[in-house]
N, C-alpha and C positions, 0 to 999 in steps of 0.2 A: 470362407465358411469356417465354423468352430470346428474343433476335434473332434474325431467321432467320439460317442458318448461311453461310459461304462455301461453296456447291454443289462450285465450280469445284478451289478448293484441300481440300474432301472428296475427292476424285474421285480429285485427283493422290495424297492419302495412301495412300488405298485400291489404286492402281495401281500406286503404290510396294511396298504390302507383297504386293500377287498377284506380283510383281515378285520381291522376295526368298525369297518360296517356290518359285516357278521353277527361279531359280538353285543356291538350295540343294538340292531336288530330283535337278536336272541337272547336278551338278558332278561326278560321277562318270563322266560320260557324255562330259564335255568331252575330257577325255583324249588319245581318239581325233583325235581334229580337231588337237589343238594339235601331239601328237604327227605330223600330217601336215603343218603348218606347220613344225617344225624341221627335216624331212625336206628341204621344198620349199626354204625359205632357206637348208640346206646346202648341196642340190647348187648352187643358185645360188654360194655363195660360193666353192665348191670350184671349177665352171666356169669364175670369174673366177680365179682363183689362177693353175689348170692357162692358162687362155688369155696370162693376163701374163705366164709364164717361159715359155712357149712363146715367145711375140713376141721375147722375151729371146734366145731360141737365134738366130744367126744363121744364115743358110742352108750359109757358110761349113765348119760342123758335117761335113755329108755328103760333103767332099773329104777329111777327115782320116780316113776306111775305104779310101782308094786303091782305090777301083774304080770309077774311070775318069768319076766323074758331074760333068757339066761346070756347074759355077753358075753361069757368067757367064751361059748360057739362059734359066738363070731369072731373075736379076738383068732381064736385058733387058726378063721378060716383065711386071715390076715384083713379083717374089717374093724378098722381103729376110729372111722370116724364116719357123722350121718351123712357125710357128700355120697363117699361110695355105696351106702346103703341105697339113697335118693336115686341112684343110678341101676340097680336092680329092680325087678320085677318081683312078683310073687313068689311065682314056680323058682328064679334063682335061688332065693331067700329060700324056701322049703327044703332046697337039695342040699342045705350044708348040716351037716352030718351035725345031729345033736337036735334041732330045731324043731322039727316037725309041724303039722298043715297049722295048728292050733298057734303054734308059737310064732309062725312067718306070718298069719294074717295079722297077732298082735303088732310085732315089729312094722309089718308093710303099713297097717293103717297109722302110727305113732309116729312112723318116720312123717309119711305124708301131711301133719297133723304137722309138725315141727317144722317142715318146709314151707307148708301155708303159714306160718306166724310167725318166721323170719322175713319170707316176703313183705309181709303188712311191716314190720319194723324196719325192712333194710335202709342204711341212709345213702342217700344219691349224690353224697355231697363227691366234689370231686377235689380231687386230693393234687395241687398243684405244687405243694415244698415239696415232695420225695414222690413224683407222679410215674405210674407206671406205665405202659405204652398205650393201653386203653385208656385212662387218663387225655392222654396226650392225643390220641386218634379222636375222642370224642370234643376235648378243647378245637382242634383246627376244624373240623367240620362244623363246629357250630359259630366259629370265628368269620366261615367262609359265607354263611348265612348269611349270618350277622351285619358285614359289611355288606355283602350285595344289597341285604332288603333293604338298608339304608339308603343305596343309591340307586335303584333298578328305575323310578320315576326318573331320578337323573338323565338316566342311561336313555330311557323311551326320549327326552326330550332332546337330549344331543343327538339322538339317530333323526326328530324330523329336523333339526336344524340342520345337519352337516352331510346328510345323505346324499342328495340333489349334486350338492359341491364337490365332494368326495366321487360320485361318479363321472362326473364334468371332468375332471382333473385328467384320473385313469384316464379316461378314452382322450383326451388330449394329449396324453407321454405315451400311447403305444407306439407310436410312430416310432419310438425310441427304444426298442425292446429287442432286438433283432436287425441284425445286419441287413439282411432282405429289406426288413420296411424301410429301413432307412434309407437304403440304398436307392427305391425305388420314388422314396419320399419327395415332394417339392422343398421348397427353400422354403416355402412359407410354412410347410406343414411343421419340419423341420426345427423351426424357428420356433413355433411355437410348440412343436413338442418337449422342447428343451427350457421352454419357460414354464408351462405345464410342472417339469419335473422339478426346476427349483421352487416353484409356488406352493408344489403338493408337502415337499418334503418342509418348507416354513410352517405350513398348516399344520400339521401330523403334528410338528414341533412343538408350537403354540396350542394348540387346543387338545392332544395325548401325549403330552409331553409327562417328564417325574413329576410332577406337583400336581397333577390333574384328575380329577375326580373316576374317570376312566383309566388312569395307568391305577390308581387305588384299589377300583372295583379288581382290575386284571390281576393285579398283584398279588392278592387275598389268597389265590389258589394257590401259588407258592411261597406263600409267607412260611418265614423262618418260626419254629415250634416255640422258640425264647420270645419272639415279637409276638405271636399267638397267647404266651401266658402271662406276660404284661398285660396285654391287652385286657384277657380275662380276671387279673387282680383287678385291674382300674374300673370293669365292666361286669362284676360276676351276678348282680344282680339281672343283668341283662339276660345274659348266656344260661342262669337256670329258669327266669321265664320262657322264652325260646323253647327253650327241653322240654318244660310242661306244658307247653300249648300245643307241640308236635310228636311229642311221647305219651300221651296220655295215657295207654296201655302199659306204660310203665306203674303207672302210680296208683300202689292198692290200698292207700292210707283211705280211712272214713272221714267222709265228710264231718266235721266240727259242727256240734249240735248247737243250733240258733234259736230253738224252740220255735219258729213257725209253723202256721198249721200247712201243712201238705198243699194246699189249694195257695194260698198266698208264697209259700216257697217256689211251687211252678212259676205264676206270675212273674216274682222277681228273676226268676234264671231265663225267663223268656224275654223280659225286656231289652229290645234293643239299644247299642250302646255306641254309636260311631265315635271311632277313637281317629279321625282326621287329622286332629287339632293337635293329638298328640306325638312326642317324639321316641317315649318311652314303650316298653313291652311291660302290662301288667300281669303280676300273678294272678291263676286264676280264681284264689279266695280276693285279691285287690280288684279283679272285675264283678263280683260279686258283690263285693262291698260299694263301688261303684254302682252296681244296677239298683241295689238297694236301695241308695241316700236316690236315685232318681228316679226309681217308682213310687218311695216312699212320702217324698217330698220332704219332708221335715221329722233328721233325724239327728238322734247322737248315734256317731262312731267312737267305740270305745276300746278300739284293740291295742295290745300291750305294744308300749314304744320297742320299735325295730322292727313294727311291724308295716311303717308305710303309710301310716293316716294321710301325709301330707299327699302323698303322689295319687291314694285315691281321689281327695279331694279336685286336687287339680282336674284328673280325669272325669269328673262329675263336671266342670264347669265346663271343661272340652265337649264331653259330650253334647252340653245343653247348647252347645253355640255352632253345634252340627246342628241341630234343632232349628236353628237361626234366632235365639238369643243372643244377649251380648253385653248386659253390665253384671259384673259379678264382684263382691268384696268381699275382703279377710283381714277380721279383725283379731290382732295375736298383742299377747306382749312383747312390749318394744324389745325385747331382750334379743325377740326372734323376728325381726320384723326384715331385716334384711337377709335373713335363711330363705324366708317367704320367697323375696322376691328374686334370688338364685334359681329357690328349685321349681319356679313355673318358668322361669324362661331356661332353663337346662332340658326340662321335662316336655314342656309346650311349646305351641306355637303362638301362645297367647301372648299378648301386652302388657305390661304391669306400669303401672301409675301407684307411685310409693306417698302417700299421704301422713306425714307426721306433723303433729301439734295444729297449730292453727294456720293451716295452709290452703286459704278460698281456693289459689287458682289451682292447685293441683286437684283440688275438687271437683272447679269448674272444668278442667281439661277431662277431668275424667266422665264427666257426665255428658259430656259431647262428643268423645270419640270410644267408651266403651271399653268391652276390656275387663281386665281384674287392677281393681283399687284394692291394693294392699295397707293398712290403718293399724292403730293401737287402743288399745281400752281407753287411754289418756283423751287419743285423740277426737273420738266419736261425740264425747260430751261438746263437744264446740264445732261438730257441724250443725250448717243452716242449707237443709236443702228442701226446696222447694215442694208444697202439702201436696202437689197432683203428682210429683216425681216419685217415681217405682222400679225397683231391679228385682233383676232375677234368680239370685244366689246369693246370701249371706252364708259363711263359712267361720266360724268362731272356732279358733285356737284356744285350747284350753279352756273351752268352758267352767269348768271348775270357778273360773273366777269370779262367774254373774251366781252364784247358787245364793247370793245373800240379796235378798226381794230390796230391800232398805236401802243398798249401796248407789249411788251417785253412777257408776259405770253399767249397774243393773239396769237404772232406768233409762238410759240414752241407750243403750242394747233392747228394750222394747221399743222404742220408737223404730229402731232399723226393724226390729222383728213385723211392725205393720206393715211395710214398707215392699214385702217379697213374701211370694209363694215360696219358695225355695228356702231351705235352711241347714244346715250340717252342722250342728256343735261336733267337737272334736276331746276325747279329753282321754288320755292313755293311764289316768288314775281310775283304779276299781272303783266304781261309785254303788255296786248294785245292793249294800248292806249298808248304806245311809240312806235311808229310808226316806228320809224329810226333803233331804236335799234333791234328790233324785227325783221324786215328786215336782219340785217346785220347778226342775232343769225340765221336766215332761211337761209338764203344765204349760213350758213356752212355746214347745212343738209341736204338741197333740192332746189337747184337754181333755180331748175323750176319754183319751187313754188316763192320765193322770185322775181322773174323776172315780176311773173302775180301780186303781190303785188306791187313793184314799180310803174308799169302800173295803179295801180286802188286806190290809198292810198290815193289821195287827192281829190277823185270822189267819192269814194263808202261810202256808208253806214257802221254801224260798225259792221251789222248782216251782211251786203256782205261781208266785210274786215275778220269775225270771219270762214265765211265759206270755203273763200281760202286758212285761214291757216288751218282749217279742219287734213287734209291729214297730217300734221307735228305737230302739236301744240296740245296738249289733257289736257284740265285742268277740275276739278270738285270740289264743296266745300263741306265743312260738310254738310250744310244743304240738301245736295242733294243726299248724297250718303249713310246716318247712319239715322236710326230710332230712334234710341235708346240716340238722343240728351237730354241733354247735357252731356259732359262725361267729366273723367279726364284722361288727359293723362299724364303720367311721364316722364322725359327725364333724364337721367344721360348725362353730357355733359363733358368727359374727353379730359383732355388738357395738353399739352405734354410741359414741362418746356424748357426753354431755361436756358442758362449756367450760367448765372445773379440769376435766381430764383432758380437753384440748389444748388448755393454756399452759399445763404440767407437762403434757407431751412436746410443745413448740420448744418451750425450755430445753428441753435433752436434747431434741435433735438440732440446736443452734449447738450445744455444749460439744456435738460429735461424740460424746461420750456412748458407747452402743448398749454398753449394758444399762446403762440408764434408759435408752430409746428401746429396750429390748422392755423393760419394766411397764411399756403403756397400760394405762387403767388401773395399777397396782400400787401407784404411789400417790393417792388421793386419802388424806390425814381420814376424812369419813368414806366408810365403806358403803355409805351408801348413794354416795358419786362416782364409786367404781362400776361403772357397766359390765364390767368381768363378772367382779363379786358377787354381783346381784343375781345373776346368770348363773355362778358357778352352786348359789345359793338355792336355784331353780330345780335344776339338776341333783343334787342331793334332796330335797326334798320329792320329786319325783323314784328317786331313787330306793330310799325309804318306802314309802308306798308300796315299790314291786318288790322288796324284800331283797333288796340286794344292798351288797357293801362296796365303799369307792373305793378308791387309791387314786390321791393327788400330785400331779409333780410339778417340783419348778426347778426351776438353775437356781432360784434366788434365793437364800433365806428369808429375806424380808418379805418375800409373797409370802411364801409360808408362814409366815407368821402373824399375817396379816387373814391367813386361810385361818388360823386356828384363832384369833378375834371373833372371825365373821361366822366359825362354826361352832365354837365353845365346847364343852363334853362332849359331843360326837367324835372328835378326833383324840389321835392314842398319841402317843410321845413321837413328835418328827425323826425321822431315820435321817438325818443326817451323815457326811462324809467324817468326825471327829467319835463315834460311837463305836463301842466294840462291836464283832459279828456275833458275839453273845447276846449281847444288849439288842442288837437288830432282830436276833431270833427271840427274843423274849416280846418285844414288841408285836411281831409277826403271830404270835402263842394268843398272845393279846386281842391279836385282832381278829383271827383264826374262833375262837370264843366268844367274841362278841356278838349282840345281837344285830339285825338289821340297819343300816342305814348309818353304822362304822364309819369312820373314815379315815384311810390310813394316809398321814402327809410325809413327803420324802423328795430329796433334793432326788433329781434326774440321776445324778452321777450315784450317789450311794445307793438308793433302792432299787434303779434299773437293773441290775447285774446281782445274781449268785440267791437269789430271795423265789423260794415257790409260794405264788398266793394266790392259790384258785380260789378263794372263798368269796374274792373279788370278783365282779364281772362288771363293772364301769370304772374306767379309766379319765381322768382329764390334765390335760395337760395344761398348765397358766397359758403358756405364750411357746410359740414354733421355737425347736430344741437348734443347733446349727449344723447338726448332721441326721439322715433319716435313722442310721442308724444307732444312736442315740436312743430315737423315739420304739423303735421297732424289739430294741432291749428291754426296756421298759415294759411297753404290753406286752411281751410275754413271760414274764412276770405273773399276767393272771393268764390269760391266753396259750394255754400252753396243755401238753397231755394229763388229764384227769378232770379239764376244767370240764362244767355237766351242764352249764350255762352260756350263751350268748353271751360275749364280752362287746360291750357299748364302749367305746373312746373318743371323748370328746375335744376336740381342741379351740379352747378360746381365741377368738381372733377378733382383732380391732377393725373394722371398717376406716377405709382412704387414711393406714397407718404403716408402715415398715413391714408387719405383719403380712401383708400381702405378699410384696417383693419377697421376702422369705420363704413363702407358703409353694410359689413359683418356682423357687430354684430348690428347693429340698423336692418338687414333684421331681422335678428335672434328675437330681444328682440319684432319686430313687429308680428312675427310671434308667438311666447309666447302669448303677450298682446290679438291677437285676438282668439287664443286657450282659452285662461284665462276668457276673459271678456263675451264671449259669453256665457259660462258654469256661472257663478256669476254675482250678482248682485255689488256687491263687490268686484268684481274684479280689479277695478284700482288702488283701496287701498292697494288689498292685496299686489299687481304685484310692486306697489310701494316701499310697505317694502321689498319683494323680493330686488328689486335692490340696494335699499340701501345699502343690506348684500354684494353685489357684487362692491361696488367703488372700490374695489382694482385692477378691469379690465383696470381702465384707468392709474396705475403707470405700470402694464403690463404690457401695447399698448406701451407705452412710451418704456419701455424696449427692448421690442422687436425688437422696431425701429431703436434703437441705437445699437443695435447687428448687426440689417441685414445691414444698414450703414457700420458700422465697416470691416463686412465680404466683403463686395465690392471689 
């Protein structure tokens, strides 16, 4: 017979796996609790917030109402700031010597008055560079959410799989637990109790082992504070929907006025909205703006970029296929045609079928298995699909570009428009003061409406004019809908080569030369076979629009200069590495001056560093820099304390190009550096020599690149 067994580490196996069917059991249940913990570390952090700009106000405040309240009183009575006033009563306030009933109910109602409309303004944003323990107490709790609600279905379906087994197991290795049983045990029992215990511990191994969706979920509750606020840079959209859907008592900001009547605003916030399909958390103006396009049926969404068009969208097609719908298309320019098709399958659970040029059978695949067909303006003119065929969702990107009745792209966008009840233009330019255009854009979704528009466009006011389009038109801006201003948004902006820039591309990376393979799209003699260009072109002209000014960067000169081709007088004199830091600030004075839709162009290395240019608040970068921190110099440049704007940074990226592999290891080495620097004070030094040891990564990249080429 074998050895006797280890009793002690039987015991702990066995304790182990009662342990994991527990949890998986109960993970559904957790829920409750965790969601009472982000609740409790809210209000904590909101309390510290509202108490520190309180302390902020000086007492000073309450003589600028001139009615008659004297602060030197208070001063005297050592009251310097409206916290501690907030913090007394009436009767306290009456007792300090000097005040009297008259002057303490001024004080007490003014204070209160200054408290109510710091609240309505406080920002929620939370503050992860220099975070302070409520910061950090409210990051983990919502991080712990976060993860579970991601997996908690997981979790239900591994407890009915593994239950059964998991109990089978145990009562097959007690027999192994105790000298007694053993002792007492047959050979057979024996025999098998000690197979039992090596089978439970292979199991445990293989299916809650480190890589397992259940050691993840478990993990979460003591995940390290530094792996919590990676988490939350990579996911912040996330983590402040999360907070407004289960904080709601937080948030005293006023609804953003839509001009509907009272009666149809009920309506849409009553529509049901099953988000199955979805993977993403919406904010609650982004479900709103969803219920709307799907009670509306046929609308434009018009809210200012960075506000999320694209993810309500998605969520409007999600919903409809909870409905039990099921073909849905979006038609954008090609510039963004492969963003489209990232952010529904990042965001959804949906299928995307990518339709470019004249491509029947991605057509035909698409009409037989459903789904979202993602297309282009170009490409819509040369479908042929069949006069009794009908779907359910048309979503047009960028509207703005059918506003002209005459255009070739106009008319094949009517034909889709027969085609579905459903429709969503999209267009993040203010449209509501072109009057003609904006008529003919209504006209395609709601005649009615456009007809009472006609009628009243050169009579009505432009709060009457805003209120008939009401019903079709829904736009809102940052400042209206986000607490937590000002913020960064990132854009990866992938662009799909034409056959000019493929053939200039294969060139460089046969040459191995990188910085030539780094130049993709940028070295096409006409700018307008740059699929960057055209794009980078896009992007300043929206940009313009919302009144804002860029800053562009490259490694290259030659982009740059290629930028200032393709943009002409909008751009001021390139900051170059060879200019004095005179010359830089005069440029900077320059641009600082300038009116809207500026643009400041500058090699990465000279502009990145030692330059304040909040006047900026969209950033693009030509092509991925070779360290993040390169890029992260850069944007904060505008990005940075005084900015009063949302900063947009865009980085152009080539679709199935080097770009990619770069895009991967800079997420990587970004992810290191904030693992690294957070733990050291010395971390950027260290992380530095770190990479040094690693340049052989980029003749690698290069290699590799020339393989999968090759392999084609």
């Amino acid at each position: 017979m074998s050895q006797k067994p280890d009793f002690h580490l039987i015991k702990t196996l066995i304790n182990h796996a009662y342990d994991i069917d527990c949890r998986l059991k109960t993970a559904a249940d957790s829920q409750k609790s965790e969601i009472a913990a982000v609740r409790q570390t809210a209000d904590n952090f909101y309390k510290e917030r509202l108490k520190f700009t309180l302390e902020g106000l000086n007492v000073d405040i309450l003589a600028q109402g001139k009615q008659g309240i004297r602060v030197s009183h208070l001063r005297n009575a050592g009251i310097n700031n409206i916290y501690q006033l907030s913090q007394m009563s009436y009767s306290q306030i009456e007792a300090i010597e000097g005040i009297g009933a008259q002057g303490a109910k001024k004080i007490h109602e003014t204070t209160r008055q200054i408290v109510d409309n710091t609240k309505k303004n406080l920002s929620v944003r939370i503050n992860v560079d220099s975070p302070h323990k409520s910061d950090d107490d409210l990051i983990h709790a919502l991080y712990v959410l976060i993860i579970h609600d991601s997996l908690r279905a997981v979790m239900k379906d591994l407890f009915k799989e593994h239950h059964n087994s998991l109990l089978q197991m145990i009562s097959d290795a007690k027999s192994a637990t105790s000298g007694m049983k053993w002792f007492f045990a047959s050979k057979s029992k024996k025999e098998t109790a000690l197979n039992a215990v090596a089978e439970l511990n292979n199991y445990i191994e293989y299916n809650f082992g480190n890589q397992s969706n259940y050691h993840i979920y478990i993990s979460a509750d003591t995940a390290d504070i530094t792996e919590c606020r990676v988490h939350f840079r990579e996911n912040s959209a996330a983590y402040y929907s999360t907070l407004e859907k289960y904080c709601k008592h937080l948030d005293t900001s006023e609804k953003p006025q839509t001009g509907l009547s009272a009666e149809l605003l009920s309506e849409i916030e009553a529509q049901h909205l099953d988000l199955k399909h979805m993977k993403a958390t919406l904010r609650s103006y982004q479900t709103f703006g969803a219920k709307y396009a799907v009670h509306q049926k046929r609308t434009l969404l018009g809210d200012e970029m960075g506000l999320g068009k694209t993810i309500q969208a998605i969520a409007v097609m999600a919903a409809l296929k909870a409905e039990g719908k099921h073909h849905f298309m979006v038609v954008c320019p090609a510039s963004v045609l492969i963003n489209w098709c990232r952010e529904i399958e990042k965001h959804s659970h949906l299928t995307v079928t990518k339709i470019h040029g004249a491509d029947e059978e991605s057509l035909y695949y698409w009409r037989s298995n459903g789904d979202v067909a993602v297309t282009t303006y170009e490409s819509i003119s040369r479908f042929n699909l069949p006069e009794l065929f009908s779907f359910d969702m048309l979503v047009v990107d960028e509207a703005h570009y059918v506003k002209n009745p005459e255009a070739q792209r106009t008319e094949a966008m009517m034909k889709l428009l027969a085609k579905t009840e459903g429709v969503l233009y999209m267009s993040g330019t203010p449209l509501v003061n072109r009057v003609d255009e904006m008529c003919f854009l209504v006209n395609c979704l709601q005649p009615e409406i456009a007809e009472r528009l006609e009628k009243v466009k050169n009579i009505s006011t432009s709060e009457q004019f805003r209120q008939e389009l009401a019903p079709v038109y829904l736009r809102r801006v940052r400042e209206d809908v986000l607490k937590e201003l000002p913020d960064l948004i990132e854009k990866e902006q992938w662009c799909v080569l034409g056959e000019t820039e493929k053939s200039i591309y294969r060139d460089a990376v046969a040459s191995g030369n990188l910085m030539a393979i780094r130049q993709v799209s940028w070295q096409t003699d006409n700018l307008n076979d740059s699929s960057k260009a055209m794009r980078l072109y896009e992007i300043c002209e929206d940009a313009k629009e919302q009144g804002r000014k860029i800053i562009v960067f490259s490694f290259f000169r030659n982009t740059l200069e290629k930028v200032h081709q393709l943009l002409g007088d909008r751009c001021l004199e390139t900051i170059s590495g060879d200019i004095s830091p005179a010359k830089r600030q005069e440029i900077v004075d320059a641009f600082n001056a300038a009116e809207p839709g500026a643009v400041l162009v500058s090699q990465v290395q000279a502009g990145g560093t030692g330059l304040n240019i909040q006047a900026a608040s969209v950033v693009v970068f030509c092509e991925p820099q070779l360290t993040p921190a390169i890029e992260n110099q850069a944007i904060s440049r505008a990005y940075r304390m005084g900015q009063t704007r949302d900063v947009l940074v865009h980085r152009l990226l080539a679709d199935d190009t080097i770009d990619e592999r770069m895009l991967e290891i800079l997420s990587k080495k970004q992810t290191e550096f904030d693992n690294f620097a957070d733990e050291s004070v010395i971390g950027d030094t260290q992380l530095e020599a770190q990479n040094s040891q690693e340049s052989s990564w980029i003749t690698k990249m290069v290699k590799e690149e020339q393989q999968r080429l090759l392999s084609q």
